[in-house]
C-alpha positions as CSV (number, residue, x, y, z in Angstrom):
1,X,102.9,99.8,119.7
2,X,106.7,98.7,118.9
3,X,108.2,95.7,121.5
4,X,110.2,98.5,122.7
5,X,107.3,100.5,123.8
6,X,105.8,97.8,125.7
7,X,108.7,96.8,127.7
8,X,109.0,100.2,128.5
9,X,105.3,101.3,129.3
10,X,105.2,97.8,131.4
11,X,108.8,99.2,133.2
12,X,107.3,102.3,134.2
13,X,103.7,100.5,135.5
14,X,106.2,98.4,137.6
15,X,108.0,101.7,138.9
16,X,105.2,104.1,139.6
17,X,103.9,100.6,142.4
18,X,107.5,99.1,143.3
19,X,110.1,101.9,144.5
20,X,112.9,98.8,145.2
21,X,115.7,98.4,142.8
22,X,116.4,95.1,142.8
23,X,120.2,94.0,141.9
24,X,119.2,90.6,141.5
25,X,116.5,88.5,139.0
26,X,115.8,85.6,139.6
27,X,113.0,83.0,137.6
28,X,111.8,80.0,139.6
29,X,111.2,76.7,137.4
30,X,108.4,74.0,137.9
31,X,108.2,72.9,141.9
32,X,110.6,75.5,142.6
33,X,108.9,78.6,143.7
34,X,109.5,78.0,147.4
35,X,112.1,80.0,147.3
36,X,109.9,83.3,147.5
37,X,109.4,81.8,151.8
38,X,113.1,83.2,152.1
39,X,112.5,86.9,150.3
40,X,111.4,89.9,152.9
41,X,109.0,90.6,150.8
42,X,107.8,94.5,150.1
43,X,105.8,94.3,147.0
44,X,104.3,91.5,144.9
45,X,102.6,92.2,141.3
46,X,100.0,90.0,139.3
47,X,101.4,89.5,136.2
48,X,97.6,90.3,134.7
49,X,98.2,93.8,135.9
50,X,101.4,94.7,134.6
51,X,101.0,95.9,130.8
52,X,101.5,93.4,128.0
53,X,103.3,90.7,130.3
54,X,102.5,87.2,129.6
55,X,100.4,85.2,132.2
56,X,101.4,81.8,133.3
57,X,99.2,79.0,132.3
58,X,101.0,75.8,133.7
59,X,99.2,74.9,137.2
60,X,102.5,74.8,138.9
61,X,102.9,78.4,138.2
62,X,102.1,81.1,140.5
63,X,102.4,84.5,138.1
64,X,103.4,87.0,140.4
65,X,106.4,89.1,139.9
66,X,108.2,89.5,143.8
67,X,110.5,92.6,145.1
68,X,112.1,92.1,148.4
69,X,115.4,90.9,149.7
70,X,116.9,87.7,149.6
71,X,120.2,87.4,151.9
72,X,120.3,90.9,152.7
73,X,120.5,92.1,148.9
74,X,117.6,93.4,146.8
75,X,116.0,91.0,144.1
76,X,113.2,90.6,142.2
77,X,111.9,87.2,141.5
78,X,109.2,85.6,139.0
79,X,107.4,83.2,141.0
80,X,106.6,81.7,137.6
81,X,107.8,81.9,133.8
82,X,106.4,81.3,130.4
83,X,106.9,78.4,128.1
84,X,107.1,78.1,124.1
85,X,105.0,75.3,124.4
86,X,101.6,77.4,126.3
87,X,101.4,79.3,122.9
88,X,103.6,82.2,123.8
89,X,106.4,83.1,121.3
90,X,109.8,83.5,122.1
91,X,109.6,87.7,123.0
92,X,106.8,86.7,124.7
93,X,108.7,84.5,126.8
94,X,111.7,86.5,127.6
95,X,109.4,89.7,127.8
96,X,110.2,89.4,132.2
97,X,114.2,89.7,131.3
98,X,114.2,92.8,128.8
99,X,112.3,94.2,132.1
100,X,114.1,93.2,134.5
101,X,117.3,94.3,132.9
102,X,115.5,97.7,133.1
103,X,114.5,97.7,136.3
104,X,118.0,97.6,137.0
105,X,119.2,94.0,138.3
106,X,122.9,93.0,137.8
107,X,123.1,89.3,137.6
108,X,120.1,86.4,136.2
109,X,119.4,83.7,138.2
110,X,117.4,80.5,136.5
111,X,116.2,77.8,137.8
112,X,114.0,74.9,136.3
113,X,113.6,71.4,136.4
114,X,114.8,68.6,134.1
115,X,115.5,65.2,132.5
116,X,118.5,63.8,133.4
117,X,120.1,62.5,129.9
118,X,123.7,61.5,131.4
119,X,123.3,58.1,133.1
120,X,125.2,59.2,136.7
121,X,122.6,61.6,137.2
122,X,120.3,60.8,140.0
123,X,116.2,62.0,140.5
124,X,116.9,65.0,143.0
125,X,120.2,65.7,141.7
126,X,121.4,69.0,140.7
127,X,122.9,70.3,137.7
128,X,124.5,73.3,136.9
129,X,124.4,74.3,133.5
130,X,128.0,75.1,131.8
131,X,127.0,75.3,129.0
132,X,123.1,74.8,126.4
133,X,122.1,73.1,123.3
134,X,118.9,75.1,121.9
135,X,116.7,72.5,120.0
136,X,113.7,75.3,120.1
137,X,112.1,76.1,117.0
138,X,112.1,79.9,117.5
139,X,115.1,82.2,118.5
140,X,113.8,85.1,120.9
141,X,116.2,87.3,119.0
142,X,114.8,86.8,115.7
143,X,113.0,89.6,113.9
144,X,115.1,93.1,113.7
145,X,117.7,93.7,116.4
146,X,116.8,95.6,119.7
147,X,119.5,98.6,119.1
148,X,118.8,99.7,122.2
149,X,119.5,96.6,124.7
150,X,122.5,94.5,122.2
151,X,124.0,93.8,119.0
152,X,122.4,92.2,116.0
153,X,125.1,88.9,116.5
154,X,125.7,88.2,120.8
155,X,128.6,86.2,121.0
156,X,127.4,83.1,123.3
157,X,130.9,81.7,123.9
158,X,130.1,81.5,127.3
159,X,126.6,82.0,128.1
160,X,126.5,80.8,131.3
161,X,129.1,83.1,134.2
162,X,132.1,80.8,135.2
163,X,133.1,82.9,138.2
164,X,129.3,82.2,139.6
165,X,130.0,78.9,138.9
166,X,132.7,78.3,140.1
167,X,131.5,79.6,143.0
168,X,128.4,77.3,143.2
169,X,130.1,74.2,143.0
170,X,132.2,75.3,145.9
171,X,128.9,76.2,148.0
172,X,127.3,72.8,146.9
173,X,131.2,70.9,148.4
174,X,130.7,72.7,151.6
175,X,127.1,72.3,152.0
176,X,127.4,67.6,150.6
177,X,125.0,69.1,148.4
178,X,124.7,66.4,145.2
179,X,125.5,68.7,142.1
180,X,126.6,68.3,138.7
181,X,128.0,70.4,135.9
182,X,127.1,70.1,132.7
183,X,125.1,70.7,129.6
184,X,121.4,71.6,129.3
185,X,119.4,70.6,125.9
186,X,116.4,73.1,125.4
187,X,113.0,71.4,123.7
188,X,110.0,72.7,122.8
189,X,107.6,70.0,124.9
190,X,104.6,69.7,125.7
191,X,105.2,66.2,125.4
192,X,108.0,64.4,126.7
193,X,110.7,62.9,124.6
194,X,110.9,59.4,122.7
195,X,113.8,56.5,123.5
196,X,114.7,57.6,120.0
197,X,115.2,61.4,121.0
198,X,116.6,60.6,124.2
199,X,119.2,58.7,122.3
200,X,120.2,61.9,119.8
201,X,120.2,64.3,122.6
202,X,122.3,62.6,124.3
203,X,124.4,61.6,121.6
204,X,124.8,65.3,120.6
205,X,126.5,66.2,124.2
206,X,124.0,67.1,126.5
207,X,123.5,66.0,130.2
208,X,119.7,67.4,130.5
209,X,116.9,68.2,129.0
210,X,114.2,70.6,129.5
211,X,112.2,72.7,127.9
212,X,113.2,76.6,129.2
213,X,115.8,78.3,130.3
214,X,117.6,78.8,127.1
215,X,115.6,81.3,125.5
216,X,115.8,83.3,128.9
217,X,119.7,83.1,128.7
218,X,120.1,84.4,125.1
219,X,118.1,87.3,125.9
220,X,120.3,88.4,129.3
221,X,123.3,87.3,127.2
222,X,122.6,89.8,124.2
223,X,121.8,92.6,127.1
224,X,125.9,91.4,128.8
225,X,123.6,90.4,131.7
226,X,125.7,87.4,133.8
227,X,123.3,84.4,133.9
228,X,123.8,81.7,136.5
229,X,121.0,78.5,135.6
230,X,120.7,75.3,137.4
231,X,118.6,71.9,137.0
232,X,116.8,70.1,139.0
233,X,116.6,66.9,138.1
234,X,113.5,65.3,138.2
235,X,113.1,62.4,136.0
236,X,115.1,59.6,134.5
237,X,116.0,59.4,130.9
238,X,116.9,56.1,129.9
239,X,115.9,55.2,126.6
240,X,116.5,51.0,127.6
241,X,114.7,52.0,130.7
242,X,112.4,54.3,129.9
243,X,109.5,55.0,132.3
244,X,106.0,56.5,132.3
245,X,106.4,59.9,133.6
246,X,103.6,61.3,136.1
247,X,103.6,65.2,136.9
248,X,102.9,64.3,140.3
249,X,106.4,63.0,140.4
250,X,108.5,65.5,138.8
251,X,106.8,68.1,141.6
252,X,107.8,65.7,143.9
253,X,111.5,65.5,143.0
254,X,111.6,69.2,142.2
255,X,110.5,69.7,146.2
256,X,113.3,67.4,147.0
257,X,116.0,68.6,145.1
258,X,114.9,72.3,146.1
259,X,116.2,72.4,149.5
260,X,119.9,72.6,148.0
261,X,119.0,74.7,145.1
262,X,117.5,77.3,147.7
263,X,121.0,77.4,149.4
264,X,123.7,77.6,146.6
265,X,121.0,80.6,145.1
266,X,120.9,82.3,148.7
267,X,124.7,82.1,149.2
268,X,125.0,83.4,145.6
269,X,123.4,86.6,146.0
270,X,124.5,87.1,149.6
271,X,128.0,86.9,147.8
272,X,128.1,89.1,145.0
């Protein structure tokens, strides 16, 4: 069976159980599925059950695909995503977006959590992402082109919708929400980075590291689906000051820092 096929066949499982149409997706990072508390939810979907999608393996991760509304509009949401680093490979991982997109939403939302390369940053900060540097080792779009959803070269100029974020940064003013704009760095982890590679990320221009997102983005980007991401920071990346990082932690900035991320996301979609 051709990738096509499967996204389709795993479209159509999704439709003959969910008769919402959501406008919105939306993909909630490490610690940050709380969101789902603030969808009317109608339907939720094991990922085991829906044809040839992946199934989250990260403990944080609850693997159910949402439909409901979220500020009055209809969305779909992925209380959790897949990883490079579980074993997946990149179609793998952005299998939920080709989906999505054919389920019929309008705009990506992404959220995730992060190391905070740039030395203003703060744990529990946000960060908008502008703009990505992808240090994966695989590109999702590799392999031959998907005729059907975008071209063979996806011009990535701006990957990342201004106008939504524009519009964030105006809902985080209003709302003395802590947030930043800038550039997110894309790794394949497990493991978290050396002093050295802290140094050389942050040498190369970006603000953040992580190690998702991107992937996710190129995919809605070759299908012209507007992405908005944003960061939660949850760890310091100091290579002169360089802590120990405990799991326990991040989850526990990621809770912090997800009250605000909650409300610029809700005043998003309630917007558009």
């Amino acid at each position: 069976m051709t990738y096509e096929s499967k996204i389709h066949e795993a479209v159509k499982y999704i439709q003959t159980h969910v008769e919402a149409q959501p406008q919105f997706g939306i993909i909630l990072g490490t610690g940050l599925g709380a969101l789902v508390k603030d969808i009317n939810i109608s339907h939720e979907l094991s990922y085991q059950d829906i044809p040839h999608f992946p199934v989250s393996t990260v403990e944080s991760h609850s693997g159910k695909l949402v439909f409901g509304e979220l500020s009055g509009q209809p969305v779909v949401a992925m209380q959790g995503r897949f990883h490079y680093y579980e074993g997946y490979n990149m179609k793998e991982v952005t299998f939920p977006v080709r989906v999505m997109k054919l389920l019929g939403i309008q705009k990506l939302f992404i959220s995730n959590a992060a190391g905070g390369v740039n030395l203003n940053y703060q744990v529990a900060d946000l960060m908008i992402i502008d703009d990505h540097i992808d240090l994966l080792k695989e590109n999702p779009l590799t392999g031959a082109n998907l005729d059907e959803f975008g071209p063979r070269f996806p011009d990535m100029s701006e990957p990342y919708d201004q106008k939504m974020i524009a519009q964030a940064m105006e809902i985080a003013a209003k709302n003395d929400i802590k947030c930043h704009k800038g550039v997110y760095a894309a790794v394949s982890g497990p493991n978290l980075e050396t002093r050295a590679e802290y140094r050389y990320i942050a040498r190369i221009g970006a603000d953040a590291v992580g190690m998702s997102t991107v992937p996710e983005a190129i995919v809605a980007k070759h299908m012209s689906l507007p992405v908005f991401a944003i960061s939660a920071i949850t760890d310091l990346c100091d290579p002169e000051n360089l802590e120990p990082v405990e799991i326990s932690k991040i989850l526990a900035a990621a809770a912090k820092a997800e009250k605000g991320m909650t409300r610029i996301i809700k005043a998003l979609v309630a917007g558009q």
